[in-house]
C-alpha positions in Angstrom: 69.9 -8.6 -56.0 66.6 -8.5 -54.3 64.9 -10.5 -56.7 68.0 -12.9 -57.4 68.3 -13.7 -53.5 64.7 -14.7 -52.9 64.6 -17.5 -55.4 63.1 -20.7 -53.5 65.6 -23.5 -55.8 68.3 -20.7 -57.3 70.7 -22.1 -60.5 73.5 -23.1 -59.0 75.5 -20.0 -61.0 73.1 -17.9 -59.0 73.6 -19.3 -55.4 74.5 -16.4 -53.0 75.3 -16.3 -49.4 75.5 -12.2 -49.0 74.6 -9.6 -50.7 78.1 -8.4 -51.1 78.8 -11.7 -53.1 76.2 -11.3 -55.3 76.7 -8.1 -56.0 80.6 -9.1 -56.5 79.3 -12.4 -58.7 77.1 -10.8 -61.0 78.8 -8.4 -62.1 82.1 -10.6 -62.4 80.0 -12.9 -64.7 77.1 -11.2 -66.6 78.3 -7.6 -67.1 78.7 -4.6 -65.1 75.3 -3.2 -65.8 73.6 -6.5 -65.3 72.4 -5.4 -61.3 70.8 -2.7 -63.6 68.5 -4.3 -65.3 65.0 -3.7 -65.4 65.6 0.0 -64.2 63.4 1.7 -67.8 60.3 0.1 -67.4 60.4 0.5 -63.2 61.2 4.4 -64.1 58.4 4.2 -67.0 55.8 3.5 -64.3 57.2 5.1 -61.2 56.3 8.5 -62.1 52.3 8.4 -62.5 52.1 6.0 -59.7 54.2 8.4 -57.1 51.9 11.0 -58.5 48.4 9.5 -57.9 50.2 8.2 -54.4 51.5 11.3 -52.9 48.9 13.4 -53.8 46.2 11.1 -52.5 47.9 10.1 -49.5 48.0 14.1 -48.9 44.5 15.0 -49.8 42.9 11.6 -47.1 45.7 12.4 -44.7 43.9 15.9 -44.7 40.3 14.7 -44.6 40.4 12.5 -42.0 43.2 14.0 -39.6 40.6 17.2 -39.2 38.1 14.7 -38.6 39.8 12.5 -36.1 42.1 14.8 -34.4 41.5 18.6 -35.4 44.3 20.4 -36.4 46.7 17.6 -35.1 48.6 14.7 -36.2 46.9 11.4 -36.3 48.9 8.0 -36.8 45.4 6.4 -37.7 44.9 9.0 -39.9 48.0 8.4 -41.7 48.0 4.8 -41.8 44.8 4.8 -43.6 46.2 7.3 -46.1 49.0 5.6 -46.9 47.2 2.0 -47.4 44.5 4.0 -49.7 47.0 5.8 -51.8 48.5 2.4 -52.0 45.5 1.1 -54.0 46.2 3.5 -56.5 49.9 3.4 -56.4 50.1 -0.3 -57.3 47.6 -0.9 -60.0 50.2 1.0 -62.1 53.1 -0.4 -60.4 52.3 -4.2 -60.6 53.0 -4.9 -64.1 55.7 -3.1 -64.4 57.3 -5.0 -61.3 56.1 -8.7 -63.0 58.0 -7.1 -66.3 61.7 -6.1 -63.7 61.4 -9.1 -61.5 61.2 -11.6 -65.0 63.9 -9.9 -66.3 66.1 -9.5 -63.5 66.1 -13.8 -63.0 69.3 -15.7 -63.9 69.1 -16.2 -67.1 66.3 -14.5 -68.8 65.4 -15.2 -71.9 63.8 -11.6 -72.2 66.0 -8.9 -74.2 63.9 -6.1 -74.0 61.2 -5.2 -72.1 58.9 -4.9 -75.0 59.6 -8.6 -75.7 59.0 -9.8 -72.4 55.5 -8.1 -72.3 54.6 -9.5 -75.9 55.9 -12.8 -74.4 54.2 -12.7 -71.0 50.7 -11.2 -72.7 50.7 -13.9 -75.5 51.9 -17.3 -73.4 49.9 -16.3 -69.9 47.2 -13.7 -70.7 46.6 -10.0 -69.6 45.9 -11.8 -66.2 49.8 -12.4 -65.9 50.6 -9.2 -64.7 48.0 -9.0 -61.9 48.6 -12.3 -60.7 50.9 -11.1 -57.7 48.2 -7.7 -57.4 46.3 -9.8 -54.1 49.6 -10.0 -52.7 51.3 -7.3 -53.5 48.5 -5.2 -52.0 48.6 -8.0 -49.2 52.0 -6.8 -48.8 52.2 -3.2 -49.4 49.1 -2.2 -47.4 50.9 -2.8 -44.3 53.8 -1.8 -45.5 52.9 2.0 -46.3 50.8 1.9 -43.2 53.4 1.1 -41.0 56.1 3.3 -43.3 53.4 6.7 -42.7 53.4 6.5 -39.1 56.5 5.8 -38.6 57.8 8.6 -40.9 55.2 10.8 -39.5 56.4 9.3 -36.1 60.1 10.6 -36.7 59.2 13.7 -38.0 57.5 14.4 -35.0 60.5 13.6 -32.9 63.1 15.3 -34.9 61.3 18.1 -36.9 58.0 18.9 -34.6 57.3 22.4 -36.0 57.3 20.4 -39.7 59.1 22.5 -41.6 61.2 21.9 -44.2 64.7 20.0 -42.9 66.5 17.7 -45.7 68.1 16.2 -43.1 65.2 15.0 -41.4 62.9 13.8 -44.1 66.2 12.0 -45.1 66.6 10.1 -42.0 62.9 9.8 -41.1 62.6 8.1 -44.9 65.4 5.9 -44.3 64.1 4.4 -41.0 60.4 4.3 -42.2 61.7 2.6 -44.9 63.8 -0.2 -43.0 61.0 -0.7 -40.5 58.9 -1.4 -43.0 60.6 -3.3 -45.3 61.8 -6.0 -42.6 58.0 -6.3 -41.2 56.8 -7.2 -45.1 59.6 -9.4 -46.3 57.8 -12.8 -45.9 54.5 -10.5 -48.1 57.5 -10.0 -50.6 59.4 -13.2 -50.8 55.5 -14.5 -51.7 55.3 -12.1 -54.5 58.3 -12.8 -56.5 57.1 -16.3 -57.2 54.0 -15.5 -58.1 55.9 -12.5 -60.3 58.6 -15.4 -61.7 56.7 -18.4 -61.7 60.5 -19.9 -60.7 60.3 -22.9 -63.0 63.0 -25.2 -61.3 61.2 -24.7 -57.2 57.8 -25.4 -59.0 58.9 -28.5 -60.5 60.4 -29.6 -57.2 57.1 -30.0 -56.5 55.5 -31.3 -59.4 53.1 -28.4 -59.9 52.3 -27.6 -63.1 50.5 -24.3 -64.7 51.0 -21.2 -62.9 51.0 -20.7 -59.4 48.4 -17.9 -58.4 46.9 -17.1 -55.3 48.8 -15.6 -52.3 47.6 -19.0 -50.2 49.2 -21.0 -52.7 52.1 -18.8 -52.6 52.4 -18.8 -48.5 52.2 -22.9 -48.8 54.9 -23.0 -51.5 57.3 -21.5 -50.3 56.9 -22.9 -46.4 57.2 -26.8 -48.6 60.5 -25.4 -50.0 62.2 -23.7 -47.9 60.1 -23.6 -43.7 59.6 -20.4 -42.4 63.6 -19.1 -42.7 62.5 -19.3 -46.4 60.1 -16.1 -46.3 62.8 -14.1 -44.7 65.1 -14.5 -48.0 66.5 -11.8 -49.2 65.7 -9.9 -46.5 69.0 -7.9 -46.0 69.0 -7.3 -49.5 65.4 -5.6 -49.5 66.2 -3.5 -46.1 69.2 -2.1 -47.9 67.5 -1.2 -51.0 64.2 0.8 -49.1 66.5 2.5 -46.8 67.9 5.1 -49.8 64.8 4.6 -51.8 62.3 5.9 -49.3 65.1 8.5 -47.8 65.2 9.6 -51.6 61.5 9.4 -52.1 60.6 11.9 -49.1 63.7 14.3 -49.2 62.2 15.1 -53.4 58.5 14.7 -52.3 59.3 17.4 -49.1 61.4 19.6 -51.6 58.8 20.3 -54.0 56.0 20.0 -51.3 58.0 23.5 -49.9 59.1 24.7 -53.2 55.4 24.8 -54.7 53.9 25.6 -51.2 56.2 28.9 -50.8 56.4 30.1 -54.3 52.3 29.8 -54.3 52.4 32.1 -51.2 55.1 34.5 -52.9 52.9 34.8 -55.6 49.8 35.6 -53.5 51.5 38.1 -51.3 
């Protein structure tokens, strides 16, 4: 929906006005399991990138929170964890996203996610999938930073002694998460045309090639659609990082205490 919604010059079978409608649309007219689309190869590379994220946001939220503020809780600390890990986090991420996002248009001509890299790789180059990376980490960089502290923030508030509360990494997640995602939508709108190349909005303007470059991207999609145009879609991606992230740290915190106090079991 996400993806669908911030398209600069939509089909006019894919012209939405809420996310309930599209939602509604889509499914009325391309299949129940069309909204699904995309979901293998986003689950192919979300487990090593979560991996190398969490555990290196863990190990430089350490470091420098003894550093900065001993045996407390920095947000500085934090916010430079979260945009490091992010480094890591999205070199694995970023082709898989070019791969869901050019799938996921109105009317794809992919049929499989194999096809669509074989595609991608042979008519664009190995470049293709990196050619949103400036942007994404653009993006994403204050995103995390801002999603860290104010996680950490919450936590803080509603769990100060930091032990392990589903119901608080839930809601901390889910407000992180919105925050966030509402601050960075403009960052994101940017990187799904670079991800989609949307043919029809770059014709409008009579550019030809590939757009790349996150300037080029900012420019492009002022010319089509002024500054409400980087807010597209923006419902649509606060709704879908509110349960994501609210999933993402209730997990993370669940194993983080299972390991943790089977490790001291064992010891003891």
């Amino acid at each position: 929906l996400q993806t669908r919604m911030q398209s600069l010059q939509p089909d006019p079978k894919a012209q939405y006005r809420s996310v309930y409608e599209a939602l509604k649309k889509m499914v009325l007219t391309e299949g129940f399991w069309r909204p699904l689309r995309g979901i293998n190869v986003t689950m192919l590379g979300a487990g090593p990138a979560h991996a190398m994220y969490f555990a290196c946001y863990e190990k430089i939220k350490k470091s420098l929170s003894d550093t900065i503020q001993q045996g407390g809780n920095s947000h500085l600390a934090n916010g430079i964890a979260g945009s490091v890990a992010t480094l890591l986090h999205d070199a694995v991420m970023n082709p898989a996203e070019v791969v869901k996002q050019r799938m996921q248009m109105f009317n794809s001509p992919y049929k499989s996610v194999l096809q669509c890299v074989r595609t991608v790789h042979r008519t664009e180059g190995f470049g293709a999938f990196y050619r949103s990376y400036t942007t994404q980490l653009t993006m994403n960089v204050p995103f995390q930073a801002i999603h860290f502290i104010t996680y950490e923030f919450m936590q803080e508030r509603v769990n100060p002694h930091r032990e392990y509360h589903p119901l608080s990494h839930v809601c901390s997640g889910a407000v992180a998460g919105a925050v966030a995602a509402a601050a960075t939508t403009p960052l994101d709108v940017c990187k799904t045309l670079l991800n989609t190349q949307e043919n029809m909005a770059l014709s409008s303007l009579n550019i030809s090639g590939h757009l790349s470059g996150m300037a080029n991207a900012f420019r492009t999609v002022y010319r089509l659609g002024g500054v409400a145009g980087y807010f597209r879609g923006v419902r649509a991606r606060v709704i879908y990082q509110i349960p994501s992230t609210a999933i993402a740290w209730s997990v993370y915190e669940f194993f983080k205490y299972f390991l943790t106090k089977h490790k001291l079991e064992k010891r003891t």
